[in-house]
C-alpha positions as CSV (number, residue, x, y, z in Angstrom):
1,X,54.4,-84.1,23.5
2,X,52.2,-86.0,26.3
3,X,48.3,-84.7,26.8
4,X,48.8,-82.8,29.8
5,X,51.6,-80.4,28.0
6,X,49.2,-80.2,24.9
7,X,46.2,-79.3,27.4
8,X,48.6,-76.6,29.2
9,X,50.0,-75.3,25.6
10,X,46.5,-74.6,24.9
11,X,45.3,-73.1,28.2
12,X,48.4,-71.0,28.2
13,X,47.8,-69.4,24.3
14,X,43.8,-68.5,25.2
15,X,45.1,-67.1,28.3
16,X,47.7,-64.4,26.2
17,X,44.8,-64.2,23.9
18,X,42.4,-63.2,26.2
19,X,44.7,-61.0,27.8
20,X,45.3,-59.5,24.6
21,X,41.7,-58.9,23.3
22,X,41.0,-57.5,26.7
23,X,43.7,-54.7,26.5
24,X,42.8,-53.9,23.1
25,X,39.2,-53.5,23.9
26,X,39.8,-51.6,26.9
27,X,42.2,-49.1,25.4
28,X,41.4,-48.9,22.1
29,X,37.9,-49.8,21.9
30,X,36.1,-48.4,25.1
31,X,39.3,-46.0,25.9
32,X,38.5,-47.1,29.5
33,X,41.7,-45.4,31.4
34,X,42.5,-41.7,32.5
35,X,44.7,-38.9,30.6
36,X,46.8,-36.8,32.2
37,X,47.7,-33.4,31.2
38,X,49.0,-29.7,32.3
39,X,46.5,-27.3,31.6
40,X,47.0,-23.4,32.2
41,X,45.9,-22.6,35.9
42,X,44.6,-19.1,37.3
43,X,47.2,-17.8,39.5
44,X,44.9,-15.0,41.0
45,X,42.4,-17.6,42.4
46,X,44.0,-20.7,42.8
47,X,47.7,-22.7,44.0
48,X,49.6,-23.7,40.9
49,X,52.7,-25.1,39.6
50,X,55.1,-22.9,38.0
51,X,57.0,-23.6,35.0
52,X,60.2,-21.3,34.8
53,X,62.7,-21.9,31.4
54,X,66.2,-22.6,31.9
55,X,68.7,-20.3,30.0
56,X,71.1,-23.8,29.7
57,X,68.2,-25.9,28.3
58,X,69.0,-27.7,25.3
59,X,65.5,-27.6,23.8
60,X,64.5,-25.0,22.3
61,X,61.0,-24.9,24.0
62,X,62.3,-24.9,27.6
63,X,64.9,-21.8,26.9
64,X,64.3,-18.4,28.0
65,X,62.9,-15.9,25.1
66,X,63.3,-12.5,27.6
67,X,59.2,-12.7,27.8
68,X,58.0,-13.0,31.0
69,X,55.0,-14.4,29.6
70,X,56.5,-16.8,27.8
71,X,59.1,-18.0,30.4
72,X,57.1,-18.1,33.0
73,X,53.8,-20.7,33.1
74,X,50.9,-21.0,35.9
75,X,49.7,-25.0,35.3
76,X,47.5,-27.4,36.9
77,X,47.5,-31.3,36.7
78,X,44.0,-32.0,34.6
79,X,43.0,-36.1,34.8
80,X,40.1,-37.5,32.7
81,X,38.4,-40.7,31.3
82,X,39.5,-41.1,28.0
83,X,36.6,-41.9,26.9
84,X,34.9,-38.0,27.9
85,X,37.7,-36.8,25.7
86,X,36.6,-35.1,22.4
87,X,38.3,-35.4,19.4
88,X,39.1,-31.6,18.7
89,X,42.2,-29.1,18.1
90,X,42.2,-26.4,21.0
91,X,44.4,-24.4,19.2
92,X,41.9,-24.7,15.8
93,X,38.6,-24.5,18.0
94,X,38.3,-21.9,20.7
95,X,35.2,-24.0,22.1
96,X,37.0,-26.9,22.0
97,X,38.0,-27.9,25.9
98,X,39.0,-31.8,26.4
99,X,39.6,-31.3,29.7
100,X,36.8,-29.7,31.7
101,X,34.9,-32.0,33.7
102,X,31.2,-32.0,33.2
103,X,28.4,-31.8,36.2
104,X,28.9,-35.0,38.6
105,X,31.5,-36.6,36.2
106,X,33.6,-39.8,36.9
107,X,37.4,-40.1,37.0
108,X,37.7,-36.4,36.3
109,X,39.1,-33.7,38.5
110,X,41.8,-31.5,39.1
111,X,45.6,-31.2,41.1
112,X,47.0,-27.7,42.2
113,X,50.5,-27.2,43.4
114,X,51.2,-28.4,47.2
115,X,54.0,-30.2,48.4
116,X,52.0,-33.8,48.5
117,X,51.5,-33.3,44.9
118,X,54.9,-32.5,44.1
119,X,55.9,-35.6,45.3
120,X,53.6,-37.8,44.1
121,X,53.1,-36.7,40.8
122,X,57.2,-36.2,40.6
123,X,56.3,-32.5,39.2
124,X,59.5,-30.7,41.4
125,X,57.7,-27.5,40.6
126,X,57.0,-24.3,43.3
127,X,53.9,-23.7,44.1
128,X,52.4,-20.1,44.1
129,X,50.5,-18.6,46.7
130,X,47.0,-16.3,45.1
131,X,46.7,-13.8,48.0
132,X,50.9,-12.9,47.2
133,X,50.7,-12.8,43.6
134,X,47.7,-10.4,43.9
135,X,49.5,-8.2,45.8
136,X,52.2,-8.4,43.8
137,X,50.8,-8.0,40.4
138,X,47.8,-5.6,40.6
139,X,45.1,-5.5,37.6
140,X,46.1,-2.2,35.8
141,X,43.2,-0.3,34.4
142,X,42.4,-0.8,31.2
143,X,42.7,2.2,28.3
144,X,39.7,3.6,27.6
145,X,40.0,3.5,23.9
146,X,41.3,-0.3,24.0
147,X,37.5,-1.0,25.8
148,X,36.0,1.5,23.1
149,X,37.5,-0.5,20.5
150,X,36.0,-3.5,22.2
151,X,33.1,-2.8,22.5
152,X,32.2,-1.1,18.9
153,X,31.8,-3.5,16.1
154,X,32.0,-3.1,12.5
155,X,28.6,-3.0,10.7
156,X,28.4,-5.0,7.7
157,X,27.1,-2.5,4.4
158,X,23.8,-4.4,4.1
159,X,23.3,-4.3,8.1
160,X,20.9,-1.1,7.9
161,X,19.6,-1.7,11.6
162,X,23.2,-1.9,12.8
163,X,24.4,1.5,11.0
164,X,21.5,3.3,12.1
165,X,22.5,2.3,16.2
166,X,26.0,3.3,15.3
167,X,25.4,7.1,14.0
168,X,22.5,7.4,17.0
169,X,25.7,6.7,19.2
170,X,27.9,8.9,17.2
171,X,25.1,11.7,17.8
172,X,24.8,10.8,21.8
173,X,29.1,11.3,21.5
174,X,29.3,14.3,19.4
175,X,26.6,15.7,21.9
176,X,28.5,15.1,25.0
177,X,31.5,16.1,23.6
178,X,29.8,19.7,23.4
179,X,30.1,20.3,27.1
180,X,32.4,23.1,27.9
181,X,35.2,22.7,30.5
182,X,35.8,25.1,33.1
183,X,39.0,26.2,31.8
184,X,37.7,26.4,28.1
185,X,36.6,30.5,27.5
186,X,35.6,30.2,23.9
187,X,33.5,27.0,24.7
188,X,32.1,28.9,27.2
189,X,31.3,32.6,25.3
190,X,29.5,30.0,22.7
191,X,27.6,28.3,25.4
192,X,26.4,32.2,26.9
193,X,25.4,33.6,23.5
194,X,23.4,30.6,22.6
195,X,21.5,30.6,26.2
196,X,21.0,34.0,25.5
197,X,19.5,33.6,22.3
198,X,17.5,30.8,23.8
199,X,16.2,33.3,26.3
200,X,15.4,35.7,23.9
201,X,13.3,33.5,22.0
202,X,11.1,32.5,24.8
203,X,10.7,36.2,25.4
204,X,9.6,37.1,21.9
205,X,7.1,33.8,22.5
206,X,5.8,34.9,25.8
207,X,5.5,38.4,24.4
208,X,3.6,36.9,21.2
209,X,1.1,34.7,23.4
210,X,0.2,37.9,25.8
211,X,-0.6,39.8,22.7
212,X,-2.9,37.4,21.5
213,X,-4.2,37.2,24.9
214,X,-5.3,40.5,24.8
215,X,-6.4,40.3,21.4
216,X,-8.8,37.6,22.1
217,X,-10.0,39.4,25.1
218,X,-10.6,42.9,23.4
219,X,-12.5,41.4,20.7
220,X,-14.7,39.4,23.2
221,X,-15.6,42.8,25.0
222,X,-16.6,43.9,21.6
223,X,-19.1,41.2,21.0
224,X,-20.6,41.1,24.2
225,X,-21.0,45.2,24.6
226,X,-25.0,46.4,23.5
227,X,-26.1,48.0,20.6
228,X,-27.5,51.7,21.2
229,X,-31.0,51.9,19.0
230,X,-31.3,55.3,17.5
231,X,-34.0,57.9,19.2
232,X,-36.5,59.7,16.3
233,X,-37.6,62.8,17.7
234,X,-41.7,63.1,17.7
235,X,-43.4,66.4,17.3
236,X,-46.7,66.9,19.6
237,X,-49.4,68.8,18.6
């Protein structure tokens, strides 16, 4: 082997090394290149893909279960650097969220459903349209016991602050409970007697302050009223 086919043998091997090195640091090092993946999209607000199973599928996942939750799925294209990705479990770790973009981030952003992003991202998906699926699917009103139960917690035993808000609550519901509906005649008959016995109450106080009143007043007449000196008769001579 001549110089020159040494000097190119050489050139050639640094060159694929370098290359190498480069790659590695790039994707394993510095994780400097963007992750795609389909995260679940808001139908109600914005245009995204939908995911519909296939009764003839041969995997499992992608067959129809009867759910329409479950065979139907709202999902947007999510990119990010893969370095901004954090190494968490979302299914473990309800605050863990690899894919939200922070503030002003780089290489980060979102795709919705449209026919340009069908194509290019080779989805073949239908898009949905918010202001149709709103219509469509109206919020039903949640049961009032569901948002009771949400809202109440469970005190711990050794929570005394927390126990003592709970039966001042109790007492505030027990007390509202005690208004009477218009139908309801006992309810009502018990609500009559006890204004009546309210009313009679203040009349026995009422009656009790005007007796003292008078009291009071009598006695002050007696006090201020002037004592009569006794006259002795004198004889004359």
């Amino acid at each position: 082997m001549d110089t020159k086919s040494k000097i190119f043998f050489l050139a050639f091997i640094l060159i694929l090394e370098g290359s190498i090195f480069s790659a590695y640091y790039r994707f394993v090092i510095a994780k400097d290149y963007i992750v795609e993946n389909q995260e679940d999209c808001d139908p109600t607000i914005d245009r995204c893909f939908i995911w519909e199973c296939d009764p003839n599928a041969k995997d499992p996942s992608e067959q129809c279960t009867g759910d329409p939750d479950n065979d139907t799925w709202y999902y947007k294209l999510s990119f990010r650097n893969a370095s901004k990705v954090p190494l968490c479990d979302p299914d473990n770790d309800e605050n863990c969220t690899p894919m939200v973009c922070e503030p002003g981030e780089k290489d980060c952003y979102d795709v919705f459903c449209s026919d340009e992003a069908n194509k290019k991202y080779e989805q073949e998906a239908t898009c949905n349209d918010p202001v149709e699926y709103v219509k469509n699917n109206p919020e039903e009103e949640e049961d009032a016991d569901s948002e009771e139960g949400a809202e109440s917690e469970e005190c711990a035993p050794d929570d005394q602050e927390c126990l003592d808000a709970s039966d001042e609550s109790q007492s505030e519901e027990a007390s509202s409970q005690e208004e009477c509906a218009a139908d309801d005649e006992t309810c009502t008959e018990e609500a009559q007697d006890e204004s009546v016995s309210a009313d009679d109450s203040a009349s026995a106080e009422e009656e009790n302050a005007s007796a003292s009143a008078d009291e009071s007043a009598s006695a002050s007449a007696d006090a201020a009223a002037p004592v009569s000196q006794p006259t002795t008769a004198t004889d004359t001579k």
